[in-house]
NUSETI-421780 format. One record per atom (N, C-alpha, C): residue in three letters; x, y, z. Coordinates in steps of 0.1 Angstrom, whole numbers, padded with zeros to 4 digits, always signed. Example, Ala and Ser with C-alpha at 12.3 -4.5 7.8 and 13.67 -1.06 7.14 Angstrom:
BEGIN
ala+0132-0057+0078
ala+0123-0045+0078
ala+0132-0033+0078
ser+0128-0022+0071
ser+0137-0011+0071
ser+0129+0000+0079
This chain:
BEGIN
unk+1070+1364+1037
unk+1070+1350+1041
unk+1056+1344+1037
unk+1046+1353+1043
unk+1032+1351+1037
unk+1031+1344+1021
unk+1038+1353+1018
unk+1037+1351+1000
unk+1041+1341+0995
unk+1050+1333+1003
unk+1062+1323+1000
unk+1053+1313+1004
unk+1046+1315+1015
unk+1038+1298+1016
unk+1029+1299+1006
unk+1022+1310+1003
unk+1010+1307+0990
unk+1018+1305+0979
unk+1027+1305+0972
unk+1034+1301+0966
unk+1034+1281+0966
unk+1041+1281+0980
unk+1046+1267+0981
unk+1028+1255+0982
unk+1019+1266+0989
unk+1001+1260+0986
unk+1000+1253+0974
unk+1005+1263+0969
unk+0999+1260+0952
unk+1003+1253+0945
unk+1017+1254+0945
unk+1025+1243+0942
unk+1025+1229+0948
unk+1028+1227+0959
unk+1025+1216+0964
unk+1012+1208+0967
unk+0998+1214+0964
unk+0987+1211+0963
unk+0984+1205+0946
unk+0991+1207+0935
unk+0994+1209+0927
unk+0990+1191+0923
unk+0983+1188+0912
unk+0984+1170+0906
unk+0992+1166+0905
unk+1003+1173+0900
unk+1012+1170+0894
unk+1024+1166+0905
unk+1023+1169+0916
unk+1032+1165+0925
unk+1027+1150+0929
unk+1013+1149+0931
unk+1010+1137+0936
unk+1010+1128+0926
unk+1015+1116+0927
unk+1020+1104+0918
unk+1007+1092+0918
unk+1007+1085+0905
unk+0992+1079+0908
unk+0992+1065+0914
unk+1007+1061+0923
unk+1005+1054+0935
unk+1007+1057+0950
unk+1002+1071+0948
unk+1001+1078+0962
unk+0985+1077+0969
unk+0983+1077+0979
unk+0973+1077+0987
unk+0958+1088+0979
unk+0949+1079+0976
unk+0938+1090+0967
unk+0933+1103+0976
unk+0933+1111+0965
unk+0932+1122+0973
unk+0915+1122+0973
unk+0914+1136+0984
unk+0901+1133+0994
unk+0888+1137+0982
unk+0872+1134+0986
unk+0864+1130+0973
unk+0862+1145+0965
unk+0865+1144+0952
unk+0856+1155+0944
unk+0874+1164+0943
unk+0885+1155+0942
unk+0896+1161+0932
unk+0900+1175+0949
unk+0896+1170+0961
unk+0898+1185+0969
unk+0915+1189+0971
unk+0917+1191+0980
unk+0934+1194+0985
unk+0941+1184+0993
unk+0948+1177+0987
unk+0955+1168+0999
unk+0958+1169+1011
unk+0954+1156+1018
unk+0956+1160+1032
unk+0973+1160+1038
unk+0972+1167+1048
unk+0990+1161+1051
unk+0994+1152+1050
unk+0986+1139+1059
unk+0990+1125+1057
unk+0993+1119+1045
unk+0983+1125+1037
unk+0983+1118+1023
unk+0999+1121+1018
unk+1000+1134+1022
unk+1019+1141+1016
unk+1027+1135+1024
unk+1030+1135+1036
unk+1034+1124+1042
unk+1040+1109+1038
unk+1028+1103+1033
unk+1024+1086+1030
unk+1034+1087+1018
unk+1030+1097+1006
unk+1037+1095+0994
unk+1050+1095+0996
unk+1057+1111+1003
unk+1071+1116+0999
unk+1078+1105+1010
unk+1072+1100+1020
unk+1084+1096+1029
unk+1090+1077+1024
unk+1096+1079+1014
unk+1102+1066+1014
unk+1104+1051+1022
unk+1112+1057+1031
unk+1114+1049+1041
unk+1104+1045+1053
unk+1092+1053+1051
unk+1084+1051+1060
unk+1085+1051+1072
unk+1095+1059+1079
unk+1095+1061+1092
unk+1088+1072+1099
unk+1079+1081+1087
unk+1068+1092+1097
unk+1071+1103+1092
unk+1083+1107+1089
unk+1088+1117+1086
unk+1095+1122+1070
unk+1092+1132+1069
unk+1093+1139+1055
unk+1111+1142+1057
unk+1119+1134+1050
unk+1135+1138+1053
unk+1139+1145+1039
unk+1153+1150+1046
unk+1157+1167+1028
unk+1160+1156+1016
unk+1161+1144+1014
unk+1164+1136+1002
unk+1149+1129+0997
unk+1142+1128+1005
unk+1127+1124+1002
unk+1118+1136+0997
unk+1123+1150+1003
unk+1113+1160+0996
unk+1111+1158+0981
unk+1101+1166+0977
unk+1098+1167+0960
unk+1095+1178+0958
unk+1091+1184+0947
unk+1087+1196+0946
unk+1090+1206+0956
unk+1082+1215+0954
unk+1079+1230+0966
unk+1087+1224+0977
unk+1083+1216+0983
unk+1090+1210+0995
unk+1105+1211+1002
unk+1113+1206+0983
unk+1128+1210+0987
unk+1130+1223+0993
unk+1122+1230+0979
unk+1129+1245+0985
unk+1122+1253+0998
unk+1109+1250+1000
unk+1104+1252+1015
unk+1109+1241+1021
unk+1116+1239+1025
unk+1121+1228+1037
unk+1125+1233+1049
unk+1138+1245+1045
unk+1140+1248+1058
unk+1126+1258+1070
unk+1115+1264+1058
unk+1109+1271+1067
unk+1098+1260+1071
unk+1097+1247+1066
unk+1086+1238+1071
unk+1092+1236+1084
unk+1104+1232+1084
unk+1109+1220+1095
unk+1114+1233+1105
unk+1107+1234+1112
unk+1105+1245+1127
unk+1113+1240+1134
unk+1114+1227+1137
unk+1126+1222+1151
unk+1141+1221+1140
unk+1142+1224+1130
unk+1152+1223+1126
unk+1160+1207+1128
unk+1152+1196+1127
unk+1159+1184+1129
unk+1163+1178+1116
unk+1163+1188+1106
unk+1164+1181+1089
unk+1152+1169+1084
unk+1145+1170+1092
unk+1131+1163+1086
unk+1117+1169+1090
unk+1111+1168+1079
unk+1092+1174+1083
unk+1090+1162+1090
unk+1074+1164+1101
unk+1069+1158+1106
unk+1055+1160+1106
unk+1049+1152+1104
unk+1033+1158+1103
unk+1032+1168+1110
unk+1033+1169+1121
unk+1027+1181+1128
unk+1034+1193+1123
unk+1044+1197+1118
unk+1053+1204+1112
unk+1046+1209+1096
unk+1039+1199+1091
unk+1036+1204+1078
unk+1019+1205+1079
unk+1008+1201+1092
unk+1000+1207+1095
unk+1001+1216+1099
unk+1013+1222+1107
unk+1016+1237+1108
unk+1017+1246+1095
unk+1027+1241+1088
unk+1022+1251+1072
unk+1014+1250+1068
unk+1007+1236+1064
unk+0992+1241+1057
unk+0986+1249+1063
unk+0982+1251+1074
unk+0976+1257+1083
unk+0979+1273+1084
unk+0993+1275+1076
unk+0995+1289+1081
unk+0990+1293+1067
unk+0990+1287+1055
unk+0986+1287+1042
unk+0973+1290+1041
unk+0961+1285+1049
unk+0950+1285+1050
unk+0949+1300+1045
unk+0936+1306+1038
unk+0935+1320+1040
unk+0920+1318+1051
unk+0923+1333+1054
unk+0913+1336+1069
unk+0899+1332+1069
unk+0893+1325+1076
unk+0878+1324+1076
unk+0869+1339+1073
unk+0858+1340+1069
unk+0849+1351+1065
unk+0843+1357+1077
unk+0846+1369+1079
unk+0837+1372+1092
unk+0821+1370+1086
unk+0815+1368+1099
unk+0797+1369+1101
unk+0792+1379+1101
C-alpha cells in the first residue's frame, strides 16, 4: 500500500496533471498543495473531489483516498494521503 501511494505522489504531483488554468503552484516550481488539487479537479465547486471530476492517479487511487467511503475526496481526506506519502523526517 506503501508503494501505491508513492506511486500515486508522483504521479499526481506530476505538471502534467496540473492544467495552466489551475491555481499556481507554490514559489520555486514546489509540490502542490491540496487545496490547489482541490480548486482544479472539483468542477462544480462544491469542496469536494467527486469519482467523475478525478484526473489522473486520482481515478485509480480513489477508493483508497476517500476513507469515509462517501464517493467523494474531501480536503481533509486527501491531506490524509499526502500526508501518508510524506517520507519520514531525519532523525537528529
Amino acid at each position: 500500500m506503501l508503494k501505491s501511494l508513492a506511486v500515486l505522489s508522483a504521479l499526481l504531483l506530476s505538471p502534467a496533471v496540473m492544467a495552466q488554468d489551475a491555481p499556481p503552484p507554490p514559489p520555486s516550481g514546489g509540490t502542490p498543495q491540496p487545496e490547489q488539487i482541490v480548486a482544479f479537479m472539483d468542477a462544480n465547486k462544491d469542496g469536494f473531489i467527486a469519482k467523475d471530476e478525478a484526473q489522473g492517479p486520482l481515478v485509480q487511487y480513489f477508493a483508497v483516498i476517500d476513507a469515509d467511503k462517501d464517493d467523494k475526496i474531501s480536503l481533509e481526506e486527501l491531506k490524509t494521503a499526502m500526508a501518508a506519502m510524506r517520507p519520514p523526517e531525519p532523525s537528529q
